[in-house]
N, C-alpha and C positions, 0 to 999 in steps of 0.2 A: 273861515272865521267870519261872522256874520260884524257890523259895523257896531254894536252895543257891546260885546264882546273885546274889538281890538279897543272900544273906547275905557274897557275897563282895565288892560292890562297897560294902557298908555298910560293912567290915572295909578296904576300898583308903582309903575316904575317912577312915576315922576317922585312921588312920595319915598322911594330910595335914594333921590339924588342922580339918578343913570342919567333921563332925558331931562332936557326944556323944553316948554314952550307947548303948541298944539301940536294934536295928532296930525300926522303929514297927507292929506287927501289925495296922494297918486297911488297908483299901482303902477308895479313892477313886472313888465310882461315877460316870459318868459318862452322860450321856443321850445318842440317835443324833446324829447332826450335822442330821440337817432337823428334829428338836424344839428344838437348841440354836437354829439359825438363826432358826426362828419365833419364839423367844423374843426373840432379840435385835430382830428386827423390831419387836414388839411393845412393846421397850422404848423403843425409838425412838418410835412413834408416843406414849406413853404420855407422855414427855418433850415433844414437839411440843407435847401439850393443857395442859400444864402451864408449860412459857414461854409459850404463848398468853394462859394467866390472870392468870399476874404482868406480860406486856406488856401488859391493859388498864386492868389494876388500878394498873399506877405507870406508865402510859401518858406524864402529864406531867412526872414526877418523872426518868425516865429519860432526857429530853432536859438536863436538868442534867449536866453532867459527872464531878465528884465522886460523886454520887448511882452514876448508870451502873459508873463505875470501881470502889467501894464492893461494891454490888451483884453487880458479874461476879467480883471476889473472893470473895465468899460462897459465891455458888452453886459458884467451883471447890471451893471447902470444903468445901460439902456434898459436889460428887463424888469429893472424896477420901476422905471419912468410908466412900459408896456403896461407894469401889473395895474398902477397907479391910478391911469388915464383912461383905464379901459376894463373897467370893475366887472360890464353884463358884456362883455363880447367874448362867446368861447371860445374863435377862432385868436385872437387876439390876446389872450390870455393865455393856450396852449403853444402858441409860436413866443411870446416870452419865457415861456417856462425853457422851451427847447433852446433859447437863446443862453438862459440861464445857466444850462447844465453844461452849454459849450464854453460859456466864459467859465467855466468851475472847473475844467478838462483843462483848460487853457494855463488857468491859476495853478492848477495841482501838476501839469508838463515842466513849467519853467521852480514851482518851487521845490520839487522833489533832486530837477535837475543843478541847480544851484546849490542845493546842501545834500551833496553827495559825500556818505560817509555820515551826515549828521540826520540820519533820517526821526530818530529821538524830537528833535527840533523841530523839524519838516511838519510832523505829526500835529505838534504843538501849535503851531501855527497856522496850521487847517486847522484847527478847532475852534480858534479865535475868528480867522474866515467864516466858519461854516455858520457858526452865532452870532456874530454882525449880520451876515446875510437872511439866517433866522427873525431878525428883530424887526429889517427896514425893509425886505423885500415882502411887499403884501401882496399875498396870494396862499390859500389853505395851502392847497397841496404841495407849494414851493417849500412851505414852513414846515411843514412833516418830514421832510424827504430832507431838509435841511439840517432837521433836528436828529434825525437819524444819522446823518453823515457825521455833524459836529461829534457827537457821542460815540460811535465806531473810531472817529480822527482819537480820542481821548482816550480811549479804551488802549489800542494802539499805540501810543505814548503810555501808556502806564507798563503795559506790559512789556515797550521797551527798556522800561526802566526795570523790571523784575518784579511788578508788583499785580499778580493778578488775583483776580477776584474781588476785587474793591470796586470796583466799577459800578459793578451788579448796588450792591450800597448806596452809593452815587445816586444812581436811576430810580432806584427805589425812593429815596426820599427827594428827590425833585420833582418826582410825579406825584406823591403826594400830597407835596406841598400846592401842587394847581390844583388836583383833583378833591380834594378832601375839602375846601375852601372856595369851592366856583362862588358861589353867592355872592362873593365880596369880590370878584375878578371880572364882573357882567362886564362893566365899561370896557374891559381890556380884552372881551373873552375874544376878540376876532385874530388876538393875537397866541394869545394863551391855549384856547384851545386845541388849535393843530400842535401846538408845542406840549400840549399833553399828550397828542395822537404820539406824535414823533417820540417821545421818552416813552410811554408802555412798548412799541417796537421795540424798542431800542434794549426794553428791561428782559421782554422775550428773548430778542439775539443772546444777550449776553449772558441767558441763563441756561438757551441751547450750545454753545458756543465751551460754554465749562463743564456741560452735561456731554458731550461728543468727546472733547478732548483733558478733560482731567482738570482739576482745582491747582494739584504740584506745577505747574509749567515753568515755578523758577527751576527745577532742580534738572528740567530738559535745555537749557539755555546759557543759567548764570553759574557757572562753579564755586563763585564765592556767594552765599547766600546771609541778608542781610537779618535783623529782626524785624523789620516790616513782609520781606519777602514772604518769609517762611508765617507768618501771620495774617498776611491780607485776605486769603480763603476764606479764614476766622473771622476775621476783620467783616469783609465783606457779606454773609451770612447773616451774623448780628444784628448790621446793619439793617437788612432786610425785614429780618425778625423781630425790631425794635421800632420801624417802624408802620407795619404790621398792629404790633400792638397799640402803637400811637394814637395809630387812624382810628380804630376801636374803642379808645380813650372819647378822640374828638366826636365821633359819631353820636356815640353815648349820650355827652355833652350837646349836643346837639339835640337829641330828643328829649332833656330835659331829664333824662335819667340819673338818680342817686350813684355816684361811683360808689358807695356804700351799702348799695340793696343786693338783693338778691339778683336780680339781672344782670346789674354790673360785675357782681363778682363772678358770678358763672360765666358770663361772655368773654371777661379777663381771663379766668383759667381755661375756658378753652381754645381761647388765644393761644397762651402760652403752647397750649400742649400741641397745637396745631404747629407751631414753633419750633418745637422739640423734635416734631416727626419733621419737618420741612430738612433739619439736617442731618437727616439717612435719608427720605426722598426727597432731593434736591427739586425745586422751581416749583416746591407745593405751596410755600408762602407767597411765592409772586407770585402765582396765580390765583391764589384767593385774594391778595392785595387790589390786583387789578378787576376780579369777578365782586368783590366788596363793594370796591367804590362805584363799579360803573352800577351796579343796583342801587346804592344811595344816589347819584347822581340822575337814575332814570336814563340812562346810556344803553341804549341797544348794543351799540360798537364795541364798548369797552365789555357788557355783560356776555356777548359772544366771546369776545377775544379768550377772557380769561377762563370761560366755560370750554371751552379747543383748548385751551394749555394745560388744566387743570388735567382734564382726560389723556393729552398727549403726554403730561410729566407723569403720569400715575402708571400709564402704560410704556413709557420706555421706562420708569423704575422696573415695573415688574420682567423684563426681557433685560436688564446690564445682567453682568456675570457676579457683581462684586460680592456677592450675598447669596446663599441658598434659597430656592422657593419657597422652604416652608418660612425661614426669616421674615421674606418679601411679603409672605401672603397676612402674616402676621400684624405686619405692618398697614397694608394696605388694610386690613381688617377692622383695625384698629383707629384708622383715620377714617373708616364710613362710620363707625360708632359713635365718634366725633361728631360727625357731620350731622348724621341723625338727633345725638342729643341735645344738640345747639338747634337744630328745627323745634324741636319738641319743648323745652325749653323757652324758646321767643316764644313760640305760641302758646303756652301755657301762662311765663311770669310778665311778661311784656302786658301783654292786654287786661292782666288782674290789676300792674302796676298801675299802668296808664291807660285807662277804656278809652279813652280819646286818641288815641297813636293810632 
């Protein structure tokens, strides 16, 4: 990016409100990517020999569980201080992370072991860890893998409470809500963003996760089954599905489109009906949710992701047993039809609507 160029985007932002003041006249050097890598290698190992020494040294004390829980609190400390102080150093940023994940072992040894019997709780309570840690410890990759844990800890608590497939819901509309709305999240995005990384994994897991092992999981666990129980499936699906068509509302609204024209209402119905087919093939919505937005967003990451899910849920639809082939093929058949005349469609009433989009 030539220097008239960053002067122009310095000048878009300021006029949003993001930055102050003048464009900052340094450069930020950076080292090849197999020096960064070995770095980080190195920080990891470097971290290794160093919980090695605090594991033999409070060797006895760590089987205490306060102690343990105290302790894996600290050390996230310290890696937050690491993440903090040491923004361009991969070495130094990879040996906090490894510190991090040891105080989070540490946390998760003595809380598990403490609410023995109340693992419901246990659960619950990692997930409140796992989202504080989310928040303050800064570093992407710590905040992904955070965001991922916090969400799997809650998942986990729901379903030991008998409630599965709500989760999926959950995820759904908290990734929307970062993803659908970046524009207005720029000042926060070093936060936000890995936390939208973290919630799309997290919507994947849990939609491979009820595609492997079935929607019913109260009726393998809880003998007495409640009205949430026997509904969260439901529940959760909808949810999916509702906001699915949300995003499609806002996008609309976004380019300035009549929820009233002809675009809109076609894109609407074939929302829905894309909707409809998501609940015989399961994780079709979430993965147009996620291949949607990351194309609005101009997301390489997120328009892979969902493009790999999409084909993965399409093809393990067509190989479960639950349905005849000719059913499946029908289906699928029926969802490239879709597909197609929503292409055909944009590009037909879109650009008559609006020659300027």
């Amino acid at each position: 990016m030539n220097e008239l160029s960053k002067q122009a985007v310095w000048q878009a932002l300021t006029e949003q409100g993001l930055v102050t003041g003048e464009l900052p006249n340094h450069e930020v050097l950076t080292a090849p990517w197999y020096l960064r890598t070995m770095q980080g290698i190195a920080g990891w190992i470097g971290a290794f020999f160093i919980m090695g020494f605090f594991g033999s040294i409070f060797n006895e004390l760590i089987e205490k569980e306060p102690f343990a829980m105290i302790l894996g609190v600290v050390l996230c400390g310290v890696a937050g201080g690491i993440f903090r102080l040491t923004r361009h150093n991969d070495f130094a940023q990879q040996f906090g992370l490894a510190v991090s994940f040891a105080g989070q072992g540490l946390f998760m040894f003595g809380l598990f072991d403490l609410f023995k019997g109340d693992d419901y709780l246990a659960f619950f309570i990692l997930f409140i860890f796992q989202a504080v840690l989310t928040v303050f410890l800064a570093n992407s990759i710590h905040r992904v893998l955070t965001t991922l844990a916090a969400m799997t800890a809650l998942m986990i608590f729901l379903h030991s409470m008998g409630v599965y497939g709500l989760i999926s819901g959950i995820a759904a509309i908290s990734f929307a809500l970062i993803w659908s709305n970046e524009q207005y999240w720029a000042r926060h995005g070093f936060i936000l963003r890995p936390i939208g990384y973290g919630l799309a994994l997290s919507l994947l897991q849990f939609e491979v996760i009820h595609l492997l092992l079935g929607l019913d999981l109260a009726s393998w666990f809880h003998a007495e089954k409640t009205w949430l129980m026997l509904q969260a499936p439901l529940i959760g699906t909808l949810l999916v599905a509702f906001t699915f068509v949300w995003v499609i509302i806002v996008l609309l609204k976004k380019e300035h489109i009549d929820l009233n024209s002809r675009t809109a209402l076609f894109a609407l119905t074939a929302a829905i009906l894309l909707c409809l087919l998501s609940f015989v093939a399961k994780g079709l919505a979430t993965s147009l949710l996620i291949l949607l937005l990351g194309f609005n967003n101009k997301n390489k990451v997120l328009m892979g992701l969902g493009l790999c899910a999409l084909l993965g849920f399409l093809a393990r639809y067509y190989y479960l047993l639950d349905h005849t082939l000719l059913f499946k093929s029908m289906v699928l058949f029926l969802t490239g039809i879709v597909l197609l005349a929503i292409r055909f469609a944009l590009h037909r009433f879109l650009y008559a609507e609006n020659p300027h989009a």
